[in-house]
N, CA, C and O atoms as a GROMACS GRO file, in nm:
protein
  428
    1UNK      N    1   0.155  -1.117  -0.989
    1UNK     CA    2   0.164  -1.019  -0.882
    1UNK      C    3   0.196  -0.880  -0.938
    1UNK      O    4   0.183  -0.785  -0.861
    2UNK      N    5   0.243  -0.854  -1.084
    2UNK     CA    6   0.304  -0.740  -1.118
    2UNK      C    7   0.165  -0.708  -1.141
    2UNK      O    8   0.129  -0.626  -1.055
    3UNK      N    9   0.081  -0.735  -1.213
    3UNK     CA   10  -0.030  -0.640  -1.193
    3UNK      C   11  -0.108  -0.558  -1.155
    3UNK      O   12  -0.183  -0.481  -1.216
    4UNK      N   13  -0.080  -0.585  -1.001
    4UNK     CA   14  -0.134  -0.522  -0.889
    4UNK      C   15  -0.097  -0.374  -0.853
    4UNK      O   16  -0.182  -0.300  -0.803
    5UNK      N   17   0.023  -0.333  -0.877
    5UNK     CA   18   0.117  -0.246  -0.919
    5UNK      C   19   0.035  -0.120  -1.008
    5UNK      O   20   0.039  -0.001  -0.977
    6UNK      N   21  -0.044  -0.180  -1.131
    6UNK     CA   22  -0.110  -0.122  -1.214
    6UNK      C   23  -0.245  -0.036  -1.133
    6UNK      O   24  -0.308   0.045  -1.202
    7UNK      N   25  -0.284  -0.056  -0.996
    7UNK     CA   26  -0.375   0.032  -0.974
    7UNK      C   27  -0.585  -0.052  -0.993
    7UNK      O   28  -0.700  -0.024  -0.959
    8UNK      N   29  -0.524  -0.137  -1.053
    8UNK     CA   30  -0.683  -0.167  -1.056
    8UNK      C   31  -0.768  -0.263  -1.011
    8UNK      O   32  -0.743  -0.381  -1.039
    9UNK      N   33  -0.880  -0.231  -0.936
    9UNK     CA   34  -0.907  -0.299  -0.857
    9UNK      C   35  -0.949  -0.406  -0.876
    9UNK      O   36  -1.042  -0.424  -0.797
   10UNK      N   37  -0.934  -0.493  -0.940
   10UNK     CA   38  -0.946  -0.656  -0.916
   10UNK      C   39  -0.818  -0.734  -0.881
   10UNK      O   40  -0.812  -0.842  -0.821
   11UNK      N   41  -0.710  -0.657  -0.933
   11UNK     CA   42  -0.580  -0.710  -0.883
   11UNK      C   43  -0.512  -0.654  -0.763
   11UNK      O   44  -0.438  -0.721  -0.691
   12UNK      N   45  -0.548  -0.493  -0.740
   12UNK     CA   46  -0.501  -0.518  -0.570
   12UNK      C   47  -0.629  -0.596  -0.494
   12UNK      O   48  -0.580  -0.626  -0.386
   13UNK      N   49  -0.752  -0.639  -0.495
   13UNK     CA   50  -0.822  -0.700  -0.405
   13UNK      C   51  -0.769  -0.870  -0.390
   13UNK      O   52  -0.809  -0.965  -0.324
   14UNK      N   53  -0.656  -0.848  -0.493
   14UNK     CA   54  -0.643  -1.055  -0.466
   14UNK      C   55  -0.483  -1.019  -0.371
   14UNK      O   56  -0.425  -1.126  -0.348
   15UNK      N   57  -0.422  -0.922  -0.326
   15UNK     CA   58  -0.343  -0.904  -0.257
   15UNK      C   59  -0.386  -1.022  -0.103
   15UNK      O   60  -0.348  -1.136  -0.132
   16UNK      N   61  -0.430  -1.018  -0.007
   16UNK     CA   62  -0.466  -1.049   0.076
   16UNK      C   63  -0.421  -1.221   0.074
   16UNK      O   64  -0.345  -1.283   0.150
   17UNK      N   65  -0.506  -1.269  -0.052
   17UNK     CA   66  -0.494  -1.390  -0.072
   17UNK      C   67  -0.351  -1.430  -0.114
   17UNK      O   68  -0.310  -1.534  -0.063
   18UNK      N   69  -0.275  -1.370  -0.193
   18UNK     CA   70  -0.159  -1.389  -0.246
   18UNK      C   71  -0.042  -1.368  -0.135
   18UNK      O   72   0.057  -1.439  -0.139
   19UNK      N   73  -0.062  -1.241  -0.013
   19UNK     CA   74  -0.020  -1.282   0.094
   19UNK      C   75  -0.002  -1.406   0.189
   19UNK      O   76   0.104  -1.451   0.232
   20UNK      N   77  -0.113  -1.445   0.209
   20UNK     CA   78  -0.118  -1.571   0.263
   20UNK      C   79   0.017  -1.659   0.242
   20UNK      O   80   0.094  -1.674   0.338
   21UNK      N   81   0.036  -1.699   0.157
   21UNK     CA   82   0.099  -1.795   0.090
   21UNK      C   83   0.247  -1.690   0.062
   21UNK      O   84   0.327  -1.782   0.040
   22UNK      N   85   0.291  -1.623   0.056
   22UNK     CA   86   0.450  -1.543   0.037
   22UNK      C   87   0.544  -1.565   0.116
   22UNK      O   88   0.563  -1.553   0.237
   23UNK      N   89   0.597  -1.598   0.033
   23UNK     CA   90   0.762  -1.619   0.083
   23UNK      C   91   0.797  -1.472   0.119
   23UNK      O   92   0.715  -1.384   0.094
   24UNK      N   93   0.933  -1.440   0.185
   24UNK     CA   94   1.013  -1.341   0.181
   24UNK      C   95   1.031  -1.233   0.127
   24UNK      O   96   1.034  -1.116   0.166
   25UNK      N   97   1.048  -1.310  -0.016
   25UNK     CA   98   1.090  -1.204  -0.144
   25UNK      C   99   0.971  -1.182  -0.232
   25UNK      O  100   0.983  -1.091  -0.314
   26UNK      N  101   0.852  -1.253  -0.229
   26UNK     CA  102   0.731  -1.272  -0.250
   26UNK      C  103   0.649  -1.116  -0.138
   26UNK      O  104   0.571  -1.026  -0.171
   27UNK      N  105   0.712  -1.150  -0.013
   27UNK     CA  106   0.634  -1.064   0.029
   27UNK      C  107   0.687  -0.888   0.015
   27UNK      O  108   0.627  -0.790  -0.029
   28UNK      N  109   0.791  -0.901   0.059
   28UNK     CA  110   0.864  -0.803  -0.011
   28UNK      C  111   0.791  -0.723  -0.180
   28UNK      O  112   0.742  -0.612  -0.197
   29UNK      N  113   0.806  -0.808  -0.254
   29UNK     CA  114   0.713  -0.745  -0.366
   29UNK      C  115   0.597  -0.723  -0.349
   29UNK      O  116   0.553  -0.616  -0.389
   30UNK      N  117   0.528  -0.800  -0.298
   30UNK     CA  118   0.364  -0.764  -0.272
   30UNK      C  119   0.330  -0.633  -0.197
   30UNK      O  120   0.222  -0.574  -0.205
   31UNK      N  121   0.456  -0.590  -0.111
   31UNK     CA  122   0.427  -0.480  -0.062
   31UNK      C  123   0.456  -0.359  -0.184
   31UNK      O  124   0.374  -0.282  -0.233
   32UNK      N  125   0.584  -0.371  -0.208
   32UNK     CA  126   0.609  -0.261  -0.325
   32UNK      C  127   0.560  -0.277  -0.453
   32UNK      O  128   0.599  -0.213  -0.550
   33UNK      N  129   0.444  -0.394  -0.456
   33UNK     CA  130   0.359  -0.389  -0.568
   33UNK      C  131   0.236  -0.253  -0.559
   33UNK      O  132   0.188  -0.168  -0.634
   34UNK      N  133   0.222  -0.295  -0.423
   34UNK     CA  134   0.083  -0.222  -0.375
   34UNK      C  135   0.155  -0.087  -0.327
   34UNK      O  136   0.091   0.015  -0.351
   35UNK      N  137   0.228  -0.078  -0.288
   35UNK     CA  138   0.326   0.092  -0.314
   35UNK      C  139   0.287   0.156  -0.402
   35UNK      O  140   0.238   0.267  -0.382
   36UNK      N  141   0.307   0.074  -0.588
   36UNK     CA  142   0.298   0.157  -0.703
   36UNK      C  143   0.154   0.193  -0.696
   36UNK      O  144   0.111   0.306  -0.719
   37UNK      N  145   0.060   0.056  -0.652
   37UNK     CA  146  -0.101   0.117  -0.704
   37UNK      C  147  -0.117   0.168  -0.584
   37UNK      O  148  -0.193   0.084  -0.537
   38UNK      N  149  -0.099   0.253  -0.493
   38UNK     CA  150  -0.137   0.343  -0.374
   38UNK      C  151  -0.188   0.458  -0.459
   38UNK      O  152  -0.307   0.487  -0.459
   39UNK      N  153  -0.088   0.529  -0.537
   39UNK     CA  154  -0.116   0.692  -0.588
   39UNK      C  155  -0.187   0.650  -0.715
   39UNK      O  156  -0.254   0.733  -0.776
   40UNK      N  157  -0.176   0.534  -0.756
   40UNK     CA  158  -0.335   0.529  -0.843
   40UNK      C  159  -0.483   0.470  -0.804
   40UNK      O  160  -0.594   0.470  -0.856
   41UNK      N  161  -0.433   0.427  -0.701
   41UNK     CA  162  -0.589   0.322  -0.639
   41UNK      C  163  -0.602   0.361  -0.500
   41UNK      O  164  -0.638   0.273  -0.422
   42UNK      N  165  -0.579   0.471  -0.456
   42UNK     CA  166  -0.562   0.442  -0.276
   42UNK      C  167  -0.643   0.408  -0.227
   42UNK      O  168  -0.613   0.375  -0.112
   43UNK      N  169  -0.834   0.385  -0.271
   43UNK     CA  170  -0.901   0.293  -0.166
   43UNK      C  171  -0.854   0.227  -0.176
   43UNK      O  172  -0.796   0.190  -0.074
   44UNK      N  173  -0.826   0.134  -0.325
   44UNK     CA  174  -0.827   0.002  -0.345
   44UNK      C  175  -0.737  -0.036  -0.233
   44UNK      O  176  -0.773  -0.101  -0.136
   45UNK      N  177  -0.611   0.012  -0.257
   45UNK     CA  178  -0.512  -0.030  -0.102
   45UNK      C  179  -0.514  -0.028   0.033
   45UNK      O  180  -0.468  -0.117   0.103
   46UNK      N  181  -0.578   0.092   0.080
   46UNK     CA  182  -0.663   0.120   0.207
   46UNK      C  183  -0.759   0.028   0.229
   46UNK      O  184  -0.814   0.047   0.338
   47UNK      N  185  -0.806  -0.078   0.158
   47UNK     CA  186  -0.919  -0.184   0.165
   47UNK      C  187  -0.838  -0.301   0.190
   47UNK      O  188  -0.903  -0.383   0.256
   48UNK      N  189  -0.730  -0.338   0.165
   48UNK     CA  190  -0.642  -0.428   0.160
   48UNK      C  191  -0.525  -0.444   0.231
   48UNK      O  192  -0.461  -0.546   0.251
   49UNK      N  193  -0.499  -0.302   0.275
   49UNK     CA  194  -0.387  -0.324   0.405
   49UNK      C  195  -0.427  -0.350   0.502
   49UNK      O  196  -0.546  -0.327   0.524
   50UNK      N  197  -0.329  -0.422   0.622
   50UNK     CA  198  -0.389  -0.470   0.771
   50UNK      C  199  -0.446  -0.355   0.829
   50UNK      O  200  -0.400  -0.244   0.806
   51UNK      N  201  -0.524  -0.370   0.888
   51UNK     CA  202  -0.583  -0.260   0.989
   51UNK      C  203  -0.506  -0.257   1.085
   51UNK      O  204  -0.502  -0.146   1.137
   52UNK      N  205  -0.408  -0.375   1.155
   52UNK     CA  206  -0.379  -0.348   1.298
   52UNK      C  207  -0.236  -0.329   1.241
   52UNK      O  208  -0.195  -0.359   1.129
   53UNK      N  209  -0.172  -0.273   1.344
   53UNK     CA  210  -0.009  -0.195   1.295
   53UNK      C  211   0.075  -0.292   1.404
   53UNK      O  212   0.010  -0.330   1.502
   54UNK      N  213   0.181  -0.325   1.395
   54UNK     CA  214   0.325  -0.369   1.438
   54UNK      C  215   0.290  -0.551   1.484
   54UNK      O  216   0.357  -0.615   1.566
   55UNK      N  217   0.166  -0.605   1.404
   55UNK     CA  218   0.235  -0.731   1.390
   55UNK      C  219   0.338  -0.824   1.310
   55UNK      O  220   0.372  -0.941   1.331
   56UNK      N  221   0.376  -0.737   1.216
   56UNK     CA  222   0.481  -0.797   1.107
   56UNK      C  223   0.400  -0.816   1.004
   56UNK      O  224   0.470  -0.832   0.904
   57UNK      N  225   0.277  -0.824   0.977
   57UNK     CA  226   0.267  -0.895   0.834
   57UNK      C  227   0.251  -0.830   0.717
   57UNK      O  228   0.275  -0.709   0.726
   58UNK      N  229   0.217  -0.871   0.604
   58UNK     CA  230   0.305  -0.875   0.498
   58UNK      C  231   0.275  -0.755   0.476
   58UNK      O  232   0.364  -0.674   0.446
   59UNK      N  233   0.102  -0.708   0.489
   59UNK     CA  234   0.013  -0.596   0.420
   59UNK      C  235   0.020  -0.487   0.562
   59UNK      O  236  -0.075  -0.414   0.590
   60UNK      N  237   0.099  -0.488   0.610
   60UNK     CA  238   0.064  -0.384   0.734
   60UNK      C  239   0.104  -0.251   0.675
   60UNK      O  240   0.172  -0.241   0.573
   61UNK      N  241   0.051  -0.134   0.756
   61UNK     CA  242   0.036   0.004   0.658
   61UNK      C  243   0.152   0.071   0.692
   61UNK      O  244   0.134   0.192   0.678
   62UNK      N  245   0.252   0.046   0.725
   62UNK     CA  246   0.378   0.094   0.754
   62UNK      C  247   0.462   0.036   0.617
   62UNK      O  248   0.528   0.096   0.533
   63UNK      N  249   0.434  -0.087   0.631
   63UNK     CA  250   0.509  -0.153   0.510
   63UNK      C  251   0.491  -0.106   0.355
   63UNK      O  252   0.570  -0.103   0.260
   64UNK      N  253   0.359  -0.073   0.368
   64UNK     CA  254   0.261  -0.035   0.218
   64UNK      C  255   0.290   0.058   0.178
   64UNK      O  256   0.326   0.067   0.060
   65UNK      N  257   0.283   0.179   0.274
   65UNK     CA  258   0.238   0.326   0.300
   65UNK      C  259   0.427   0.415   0.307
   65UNK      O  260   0.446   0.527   0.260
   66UNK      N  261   0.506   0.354   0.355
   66UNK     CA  262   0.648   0.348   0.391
   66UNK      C  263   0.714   0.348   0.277
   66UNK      O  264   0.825   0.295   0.276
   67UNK      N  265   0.672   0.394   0.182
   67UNK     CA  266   0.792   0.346   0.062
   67UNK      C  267   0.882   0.237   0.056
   67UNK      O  268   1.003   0.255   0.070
   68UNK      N  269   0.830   0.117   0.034
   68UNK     CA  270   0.907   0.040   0.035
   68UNK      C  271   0.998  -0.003  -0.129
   68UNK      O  272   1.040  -0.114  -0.163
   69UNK      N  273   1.005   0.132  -0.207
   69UNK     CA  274   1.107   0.052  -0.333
   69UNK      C  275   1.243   0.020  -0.225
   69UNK      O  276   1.269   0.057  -0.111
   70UNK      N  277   1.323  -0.082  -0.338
   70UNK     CA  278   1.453  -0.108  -0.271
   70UNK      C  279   1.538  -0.061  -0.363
   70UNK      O  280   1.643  -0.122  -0.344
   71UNK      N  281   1.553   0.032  -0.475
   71UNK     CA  282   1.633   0.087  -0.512
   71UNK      C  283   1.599   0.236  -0.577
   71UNK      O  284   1.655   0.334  -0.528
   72UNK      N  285   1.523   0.250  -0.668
   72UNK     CA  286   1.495   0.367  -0.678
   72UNK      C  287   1.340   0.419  -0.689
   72UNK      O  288   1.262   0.372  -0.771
   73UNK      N  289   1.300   0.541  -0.579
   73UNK     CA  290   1.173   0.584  -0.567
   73UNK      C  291   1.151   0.652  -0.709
   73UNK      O  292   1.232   0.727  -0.764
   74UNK      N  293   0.990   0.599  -0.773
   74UNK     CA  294   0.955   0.705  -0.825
   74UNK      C  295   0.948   0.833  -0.868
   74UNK      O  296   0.889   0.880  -0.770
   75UNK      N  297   0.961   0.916  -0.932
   75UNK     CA  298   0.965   1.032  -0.938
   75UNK      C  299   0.863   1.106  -0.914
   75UNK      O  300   0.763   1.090  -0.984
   76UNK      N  301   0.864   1.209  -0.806
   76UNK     CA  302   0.724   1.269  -0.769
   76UNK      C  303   0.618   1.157  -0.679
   76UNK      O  304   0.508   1.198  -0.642
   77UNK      N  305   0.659   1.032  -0.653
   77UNK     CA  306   0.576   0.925  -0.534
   77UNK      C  307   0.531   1.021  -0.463
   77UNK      O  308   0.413   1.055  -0.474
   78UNK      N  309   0.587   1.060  -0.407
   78UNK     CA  310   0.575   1.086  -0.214
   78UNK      C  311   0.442   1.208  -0.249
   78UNK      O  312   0.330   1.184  -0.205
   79UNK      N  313   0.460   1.291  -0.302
   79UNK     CA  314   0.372   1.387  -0.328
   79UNK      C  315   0.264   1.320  -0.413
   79UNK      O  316   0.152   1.366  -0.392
   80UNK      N  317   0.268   1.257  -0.470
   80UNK     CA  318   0.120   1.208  -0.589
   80UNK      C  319   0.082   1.100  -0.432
   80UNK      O  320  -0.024   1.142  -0.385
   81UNK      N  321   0.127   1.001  -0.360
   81UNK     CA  322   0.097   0.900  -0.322
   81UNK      C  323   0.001   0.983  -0.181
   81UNK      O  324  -0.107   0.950  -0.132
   82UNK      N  325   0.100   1.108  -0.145
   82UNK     CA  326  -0.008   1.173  -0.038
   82UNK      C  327  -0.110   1.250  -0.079
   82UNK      O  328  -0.214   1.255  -0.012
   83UNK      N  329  -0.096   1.318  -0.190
   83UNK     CA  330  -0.233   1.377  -0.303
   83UNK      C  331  -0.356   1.320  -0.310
   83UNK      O  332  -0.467   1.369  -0.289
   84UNK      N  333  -0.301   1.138  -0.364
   84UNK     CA  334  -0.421   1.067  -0.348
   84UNK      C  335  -0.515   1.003  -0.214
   84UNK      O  336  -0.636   0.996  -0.191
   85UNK      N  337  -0.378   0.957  -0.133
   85UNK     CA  338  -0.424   0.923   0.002
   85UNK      C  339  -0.546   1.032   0.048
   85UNK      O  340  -0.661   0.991   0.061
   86UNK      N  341  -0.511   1.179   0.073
   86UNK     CA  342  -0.542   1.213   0.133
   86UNK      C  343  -0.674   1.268   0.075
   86UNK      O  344  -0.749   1.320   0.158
   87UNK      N  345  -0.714   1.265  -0.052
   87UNK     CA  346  -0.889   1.237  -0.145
   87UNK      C  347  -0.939   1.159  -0.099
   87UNK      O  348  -1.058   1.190  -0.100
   88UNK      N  349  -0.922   1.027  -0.034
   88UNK     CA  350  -1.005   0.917   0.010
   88UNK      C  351  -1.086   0.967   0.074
   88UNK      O  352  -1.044   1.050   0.155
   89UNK      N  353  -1.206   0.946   0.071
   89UNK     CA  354  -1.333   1.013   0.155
   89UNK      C  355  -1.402   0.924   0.212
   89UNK      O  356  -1.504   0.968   0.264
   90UNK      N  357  -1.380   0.789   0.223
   90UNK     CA  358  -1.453   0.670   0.274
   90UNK      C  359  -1.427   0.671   0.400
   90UNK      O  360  -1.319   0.641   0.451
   91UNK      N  361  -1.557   0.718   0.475
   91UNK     CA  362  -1.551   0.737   0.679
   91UNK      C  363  -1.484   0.578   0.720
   91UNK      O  364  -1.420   0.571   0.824
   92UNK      N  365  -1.497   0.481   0.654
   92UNK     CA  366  -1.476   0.351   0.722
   92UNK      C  367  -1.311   0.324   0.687
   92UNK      O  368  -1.271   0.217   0.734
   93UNK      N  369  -1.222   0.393   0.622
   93UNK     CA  370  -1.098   0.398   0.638
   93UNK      C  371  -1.018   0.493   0.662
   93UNK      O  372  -0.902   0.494   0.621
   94UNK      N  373  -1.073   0.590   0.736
   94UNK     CA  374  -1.024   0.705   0.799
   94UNK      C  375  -0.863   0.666   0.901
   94UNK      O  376  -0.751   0.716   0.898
   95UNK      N  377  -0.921   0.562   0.977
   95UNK     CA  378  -0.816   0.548   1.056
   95UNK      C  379  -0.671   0.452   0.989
   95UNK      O  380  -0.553   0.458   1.023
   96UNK      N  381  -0.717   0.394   0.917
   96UNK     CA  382  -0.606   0.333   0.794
   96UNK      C  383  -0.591   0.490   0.726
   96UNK      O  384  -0.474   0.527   0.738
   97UNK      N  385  -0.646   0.557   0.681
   97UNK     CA  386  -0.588   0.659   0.569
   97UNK      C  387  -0.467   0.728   0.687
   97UNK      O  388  -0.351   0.690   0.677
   98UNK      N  389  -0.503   0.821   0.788
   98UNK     CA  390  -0.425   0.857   0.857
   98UNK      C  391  -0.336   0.780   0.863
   98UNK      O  392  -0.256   0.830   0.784
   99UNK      N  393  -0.269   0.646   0.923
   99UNK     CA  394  -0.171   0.628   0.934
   99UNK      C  395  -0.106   0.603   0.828
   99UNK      O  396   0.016   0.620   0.832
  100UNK      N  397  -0.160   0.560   0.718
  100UNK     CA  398  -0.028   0.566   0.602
  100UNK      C  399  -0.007   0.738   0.540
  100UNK      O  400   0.082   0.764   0.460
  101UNK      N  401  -0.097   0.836   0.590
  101UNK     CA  402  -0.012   0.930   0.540
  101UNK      C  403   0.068   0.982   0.666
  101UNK      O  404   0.095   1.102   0.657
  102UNK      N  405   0.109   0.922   0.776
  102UNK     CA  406   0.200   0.919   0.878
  102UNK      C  407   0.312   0.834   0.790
  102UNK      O  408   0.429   0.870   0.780
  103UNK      N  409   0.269   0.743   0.742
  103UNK     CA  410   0.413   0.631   0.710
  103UNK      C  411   0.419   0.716   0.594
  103UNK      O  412   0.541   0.720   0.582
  104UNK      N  413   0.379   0.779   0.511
  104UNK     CA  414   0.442   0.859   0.402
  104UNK      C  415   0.531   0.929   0.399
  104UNK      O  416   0.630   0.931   0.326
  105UNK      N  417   0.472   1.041   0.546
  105UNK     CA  418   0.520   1.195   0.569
  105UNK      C  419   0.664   1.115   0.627
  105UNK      O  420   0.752   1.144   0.546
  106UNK      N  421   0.706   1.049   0.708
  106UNK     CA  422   0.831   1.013   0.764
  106UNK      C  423   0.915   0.944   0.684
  106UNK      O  424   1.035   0.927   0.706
  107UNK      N  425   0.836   0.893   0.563
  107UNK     CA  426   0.965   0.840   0.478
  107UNK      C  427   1.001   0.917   0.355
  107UNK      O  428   1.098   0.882   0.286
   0.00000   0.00000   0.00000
């Protein structure tokens, strides 16, 4: 799962599947895996987070998009992670891009 983290797309596309199956603390990482590869991969993640918002699960774009480290943020995240978000030019994730740079700007 730490790979995914790294930004490249064959390992955030197995996110989805590796959800399925997560425990707690499992899911918990899977989100702040895909945190780190946001400001290096943001289709890749925008392809892989839930589309629909406030059912709880694991990949939803609040969770992804929200900064979820649990102890210390990145240096410079918030600004590189909305830099990249907001380059995405793919019309078919427009409405995913917007809301995680909503869950950005508020956290």
């Amino acid at each position: 799962m730490d790979k995914i983290g790294s930004g490249r797309s064959e390992w955030v596309a197995l996110a989805p599947k590796l959800a399925e199956g997560a425990d707690a603390g499992n899911a918990e990482g899977l989100g702040i895996e895909l945190a780190y590869a946001l400001p290096k991969n943001p289709q890749a993640v925008l392809n892989v987070v839930d589309p629909l918002e406030g059912d709880g699960h694991i990949l939803e774009v609040s969770r992804v998009c929200g900064i979820p480290f649990i102890e210390t943020v990145p240096a410079g995240y918030k600004v590189k992670a909305l830099r990249a978000v907001r380059n995405v030019t793919e019309p078919r994730l427009r409405d995913v891009k917007a809301r995680c740079i909503e869950a950005l700007e508020k956290s």
